[in-house]
C-alpha positions in Angstrom: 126.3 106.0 -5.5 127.8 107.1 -9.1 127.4 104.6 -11.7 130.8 102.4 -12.1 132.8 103.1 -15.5 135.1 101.4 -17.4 138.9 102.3 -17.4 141.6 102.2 -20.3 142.2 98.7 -19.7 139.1 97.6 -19.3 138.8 97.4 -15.4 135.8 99.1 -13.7 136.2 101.8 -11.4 133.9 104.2 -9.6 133.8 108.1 -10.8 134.6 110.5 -8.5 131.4 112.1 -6.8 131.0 115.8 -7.6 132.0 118.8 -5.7 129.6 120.2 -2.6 128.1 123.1 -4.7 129.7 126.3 -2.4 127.4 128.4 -0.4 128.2 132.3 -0.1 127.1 134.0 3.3 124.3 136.5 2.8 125.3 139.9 3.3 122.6 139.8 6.2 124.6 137.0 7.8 128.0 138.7 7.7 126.3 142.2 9.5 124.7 140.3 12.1 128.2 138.0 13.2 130.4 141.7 12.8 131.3 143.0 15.8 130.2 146.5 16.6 132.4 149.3 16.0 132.2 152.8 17.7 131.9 155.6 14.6 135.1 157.2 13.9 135.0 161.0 15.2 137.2 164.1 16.0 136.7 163.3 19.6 138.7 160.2 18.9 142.0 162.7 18.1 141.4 165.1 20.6 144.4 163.6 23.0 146.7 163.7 20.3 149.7 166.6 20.8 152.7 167.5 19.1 155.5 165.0 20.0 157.9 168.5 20.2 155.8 171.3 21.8 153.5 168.9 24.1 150.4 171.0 23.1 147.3 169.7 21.2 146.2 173.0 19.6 146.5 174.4 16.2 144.4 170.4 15.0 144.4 171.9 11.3 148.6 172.2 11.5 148.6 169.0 13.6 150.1 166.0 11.2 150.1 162.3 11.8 153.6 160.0 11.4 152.3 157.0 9.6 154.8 155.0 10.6 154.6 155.8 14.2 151.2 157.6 14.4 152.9 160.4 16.2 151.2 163.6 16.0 153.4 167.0 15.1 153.0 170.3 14.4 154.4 171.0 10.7 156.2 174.4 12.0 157.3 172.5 15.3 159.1 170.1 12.7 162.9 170.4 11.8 163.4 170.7 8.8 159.7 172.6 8.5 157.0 171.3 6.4 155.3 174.2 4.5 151.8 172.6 4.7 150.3 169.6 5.6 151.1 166.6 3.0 148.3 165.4 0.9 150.0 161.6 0.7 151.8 159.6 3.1 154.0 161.8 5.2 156.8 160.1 8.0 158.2 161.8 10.9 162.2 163.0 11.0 162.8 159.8 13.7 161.5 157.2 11.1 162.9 158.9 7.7 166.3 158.8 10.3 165.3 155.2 10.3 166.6 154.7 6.8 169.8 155.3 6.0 171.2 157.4 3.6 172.6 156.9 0.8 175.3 158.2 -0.4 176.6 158.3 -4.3 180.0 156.7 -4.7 182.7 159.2 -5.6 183.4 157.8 -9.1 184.6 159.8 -12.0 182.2 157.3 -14.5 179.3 157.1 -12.5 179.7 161.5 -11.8 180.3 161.4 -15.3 177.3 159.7 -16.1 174.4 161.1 -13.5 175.2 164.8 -14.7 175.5 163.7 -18.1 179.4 165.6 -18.5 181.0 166.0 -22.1 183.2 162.8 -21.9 186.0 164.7 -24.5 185.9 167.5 -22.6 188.9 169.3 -21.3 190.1 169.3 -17.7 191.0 172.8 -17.3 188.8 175.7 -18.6 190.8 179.4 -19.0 188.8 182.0 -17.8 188.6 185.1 -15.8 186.0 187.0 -14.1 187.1 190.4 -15.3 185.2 191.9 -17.1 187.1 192.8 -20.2 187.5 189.3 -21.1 184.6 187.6 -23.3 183.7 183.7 -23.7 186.0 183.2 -26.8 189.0 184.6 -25.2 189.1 187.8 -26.8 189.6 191.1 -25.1 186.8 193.4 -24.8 187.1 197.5 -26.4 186.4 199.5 -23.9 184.0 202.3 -25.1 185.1 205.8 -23.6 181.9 206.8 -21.3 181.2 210.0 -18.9 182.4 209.1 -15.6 178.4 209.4 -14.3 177.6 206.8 -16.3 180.8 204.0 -15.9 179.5 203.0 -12.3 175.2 202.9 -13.1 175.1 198.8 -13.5 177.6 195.7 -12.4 178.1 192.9 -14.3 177.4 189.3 -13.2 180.7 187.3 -12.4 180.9 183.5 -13.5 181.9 181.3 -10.7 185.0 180.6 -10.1 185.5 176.2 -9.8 187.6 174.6 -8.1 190.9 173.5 -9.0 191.4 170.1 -7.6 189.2 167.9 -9.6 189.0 165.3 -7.1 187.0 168.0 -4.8 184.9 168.8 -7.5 183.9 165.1 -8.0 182.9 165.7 -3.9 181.2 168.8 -4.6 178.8 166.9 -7.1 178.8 163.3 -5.5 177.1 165.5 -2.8 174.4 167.0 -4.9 173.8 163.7 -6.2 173.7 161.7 -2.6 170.4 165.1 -2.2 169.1 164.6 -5.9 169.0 160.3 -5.8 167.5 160.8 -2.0 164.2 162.9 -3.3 164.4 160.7 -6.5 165.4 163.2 -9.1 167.0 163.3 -12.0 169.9 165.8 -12.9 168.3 168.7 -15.1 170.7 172.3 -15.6 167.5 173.5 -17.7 163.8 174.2 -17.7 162.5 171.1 -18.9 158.8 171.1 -21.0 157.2 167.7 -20.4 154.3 166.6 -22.3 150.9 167.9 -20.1 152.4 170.4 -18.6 153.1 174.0 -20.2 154.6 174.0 -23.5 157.4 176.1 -23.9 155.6 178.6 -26.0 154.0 179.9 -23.2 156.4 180.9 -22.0 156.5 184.2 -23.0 158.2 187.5 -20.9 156.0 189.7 -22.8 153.4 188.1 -20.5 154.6 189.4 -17.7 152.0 191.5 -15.5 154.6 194.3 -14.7 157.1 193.5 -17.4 160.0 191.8 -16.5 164.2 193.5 -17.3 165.8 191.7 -20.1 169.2 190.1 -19.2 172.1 192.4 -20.7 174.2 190.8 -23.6 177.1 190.7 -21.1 175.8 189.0 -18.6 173.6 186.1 -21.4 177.3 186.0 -22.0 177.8 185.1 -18.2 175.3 182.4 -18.0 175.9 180.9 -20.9 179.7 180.2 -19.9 178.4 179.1 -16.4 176.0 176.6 -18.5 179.4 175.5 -20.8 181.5 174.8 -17.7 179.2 172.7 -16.3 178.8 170.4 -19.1 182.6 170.3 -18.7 182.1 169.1 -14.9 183.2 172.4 -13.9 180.5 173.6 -11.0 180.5 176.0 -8.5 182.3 175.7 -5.7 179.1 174.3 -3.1 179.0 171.5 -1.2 175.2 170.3 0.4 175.1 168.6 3.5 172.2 167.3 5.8 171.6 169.5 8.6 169.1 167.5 10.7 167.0 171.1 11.2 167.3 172.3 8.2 167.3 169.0 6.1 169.3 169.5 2.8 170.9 172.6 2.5 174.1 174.4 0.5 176.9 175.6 1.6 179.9 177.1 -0.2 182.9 175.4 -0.8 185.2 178.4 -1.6 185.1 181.8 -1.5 182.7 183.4 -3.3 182.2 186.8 -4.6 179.4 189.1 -4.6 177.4 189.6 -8.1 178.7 185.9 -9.2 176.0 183.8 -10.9 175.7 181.0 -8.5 172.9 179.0 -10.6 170.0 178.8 -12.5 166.5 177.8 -10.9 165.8 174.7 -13.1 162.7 172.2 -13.0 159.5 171.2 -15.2 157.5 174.0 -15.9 154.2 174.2 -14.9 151.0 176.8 -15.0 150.5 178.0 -11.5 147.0 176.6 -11.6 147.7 172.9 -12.0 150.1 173.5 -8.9 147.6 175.5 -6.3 146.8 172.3 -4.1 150.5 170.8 -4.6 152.7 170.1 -1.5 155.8 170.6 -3.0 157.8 173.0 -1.2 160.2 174.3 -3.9 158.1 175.6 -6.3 159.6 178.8 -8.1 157.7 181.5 -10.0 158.8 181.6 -13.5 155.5 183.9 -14.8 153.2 186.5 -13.2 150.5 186.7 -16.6 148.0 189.6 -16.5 146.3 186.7 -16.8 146.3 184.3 -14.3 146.0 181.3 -16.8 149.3 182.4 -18.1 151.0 182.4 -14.7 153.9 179.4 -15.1 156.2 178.1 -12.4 159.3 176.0 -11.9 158.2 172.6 -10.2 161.8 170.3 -9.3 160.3 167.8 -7.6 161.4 165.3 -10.6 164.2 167.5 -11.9 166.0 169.7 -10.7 169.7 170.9 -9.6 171.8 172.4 -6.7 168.9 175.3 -6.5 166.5 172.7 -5.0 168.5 172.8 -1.8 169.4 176.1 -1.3 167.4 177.3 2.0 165.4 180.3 2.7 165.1 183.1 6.1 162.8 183.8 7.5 162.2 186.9 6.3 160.0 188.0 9.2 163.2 188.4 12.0 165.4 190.6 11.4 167.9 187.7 12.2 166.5 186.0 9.4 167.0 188.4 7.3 170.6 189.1 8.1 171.2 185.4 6.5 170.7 186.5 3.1 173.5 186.1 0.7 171.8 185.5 -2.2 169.1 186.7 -4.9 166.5 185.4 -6.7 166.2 187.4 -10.1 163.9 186.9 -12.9 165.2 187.9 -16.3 163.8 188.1 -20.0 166.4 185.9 -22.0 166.0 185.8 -25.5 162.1 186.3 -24.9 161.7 183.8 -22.3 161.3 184.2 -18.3 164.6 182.6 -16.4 165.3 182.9 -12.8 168.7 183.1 -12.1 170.5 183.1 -8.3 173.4 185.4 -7.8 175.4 186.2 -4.7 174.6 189.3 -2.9 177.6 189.9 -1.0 180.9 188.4 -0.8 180.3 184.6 0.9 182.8 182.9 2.6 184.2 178.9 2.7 181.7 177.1 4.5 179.2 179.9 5.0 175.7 178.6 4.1 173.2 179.9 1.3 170.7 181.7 1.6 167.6 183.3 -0.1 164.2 185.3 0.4 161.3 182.9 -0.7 159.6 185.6 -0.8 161.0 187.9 -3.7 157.6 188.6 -5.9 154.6 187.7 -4.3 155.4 187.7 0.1 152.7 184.6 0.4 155.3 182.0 0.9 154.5 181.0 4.4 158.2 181.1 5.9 157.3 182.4 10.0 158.7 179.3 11.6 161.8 179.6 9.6 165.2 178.6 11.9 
């Protein structure tokens, strides 16, 4: 018993006894009360099959739902996954789970998410002709043989809607796509800090060389760029297809040669990127070097280009979907990858592009 002490006010009391000292289990105690477990093998996924095509083959193609544990073929899936996710991945019927989001069609809040010139003005006068120039002037026409008037055509800015109130649509729906992924608004190639510096890139890099944007048409893009910062986009709309996820379509009638957008993002060298699963990635640089090679990455960043969808390039069905281009240009010295229609595209006609434009290794076989 503890000895008795002596209180404040004088009375004796008896001190607590002290705590049972604690007693860890050996790890030789814990092993022999665990129960036993069968290793974990391949023979233990051997009955899983693809929830859509009821077959169990192609294992190394053959994901997992981790909501669900569902098993799925990622070129069975709608929309397709490109290869087979390094992190978590969730099926179509769980990611349908959640619903989306959409961004409130509000002049402040559109204002705000694409960062629009507040004091800007509501209309913008221009024309696609080609005799007329950014600052309104007419353009001298030069007297040229008739061989050589018809050798190149110009790019056409887009034409944007009229009715603001559709425009504030046409962008509440790219932002409903952009907030969904997580992404910020970005209408240029954005250099963040360990990534590749914008020095690099250089179009004099270039393994084959690369054609160097005409003044007109820097001219072009460069207006396209100014409207937009005005809040005057292109006339697209994207919606959710469940097959094809995310996609663009266009809003208005579009003509062929217009410059629908610019392929924005971080940039990134190609080799940081080799084992990413992002399946947007754009090719910016091909160096004679392969260290120099650089690419757009808008899986942070990004705009309306992120969405656009590509054929399948292997049907001739596919290919017969194409409205648009991808083009690389030299602008100023530096590589930009500009999107320009193709053909004339009609109101509500989706868009389009080969993935594979440069380099054909873009897996795109089980393309809808």
């Amino acid at each position: 018993m503890p000895p008795p002490v002596m209180s404040d006010r004088g009375t004796k009391r008896t001190a607590a006894p002290p705590p049972p000292a604690r007693r860890f289990r050996s790890m030789e105690e814990v092993m022999r009360d665990a129960k036993r477990v069968d290793p974990l093998t391949r023979e233990g996924y051997s009955e899983v099959r693809c929830e859509q095509c009821r077959l169990g083959d192609g294992e190394n193609e053959l994901v997992l739902c981790d909501g669900c544990d569902k098993g799925f073929h990622i070129y069975c899936l709608r929309p397709i996954v490109v290869r087979v996710p390094t992190g978590s991945w969730f099926c179509p019927e769980c990611q349908d789970s959640k619903p989306l989001t959409r961004f409130p069609i509000t002049q402040t809040k559109i204002l705000d998410f694409f960062r629009i010139q507040k004091n800007s003005t509501s209309e913008i006068k221009c024309a696609p002709s080609e005799d007329i120039i950014p600052d309104g002037k007419k353009r001298k026409r030069r007297w040229t043989p008739l061989a050589r008037q018809k050798k190149r055509r110009r790019l056409l800015p887009y034409i944007a809607t009229e009715d603001p109130q559709r425009r504030l649509q046409q962008m509440a729906s790219l932002a409903t796509a952009l907030t969904s992924l997580k992404m910020e608004f970005s209408n240029e190639l954005m250099y963040v800090p360990r990534m590749a510096p914008r020095y690099k890139n250089r179009a004099s890099l270039e393994k084959e060389g690369m054609q160097v944007l005409p003044k007109e048409d820097k001219e072009t893009l460069e207006l396209c760029q100014a409207m937009y910062k005005r809040g005057e986009c292109p006339p697209l709309m994207v919606v959710f297809d469940s097959c094809e996820g995310f996609t663009v379509q266009a809003d208005g009638h579009i003509k062929d040669m217009t410059l629908i957008t610019e392929y924005t993002g971080d940039v990134d060298y190609l080799k940081n990127r080799e084992t990413d699963d992002c399946d947007s990635m754009m090719t910016l640089l091909l160096g004679v070097d392969p260290a120099d090679s650089l690419v757009i990455c808008p899986d942070k960043r990004g705009n309306i280009a992120r969405f656009i969808s590509g054929i399948n390039n292997h049907t001739p069905d596919g290919r017969k979907k194409q409205n648009l281009k991808c083009v690389r240009y030299n602008v100023d010295g530096e590589c930009r990858a500009l999107l320009v229609a193709c053909r004339d595209i009609s109101p509500g006609e989706r868009l389009y592009y080969d993935y594979n434009g440069h380099e054909q290794e873009y897996p795109t076989h089980h393309f809808v």
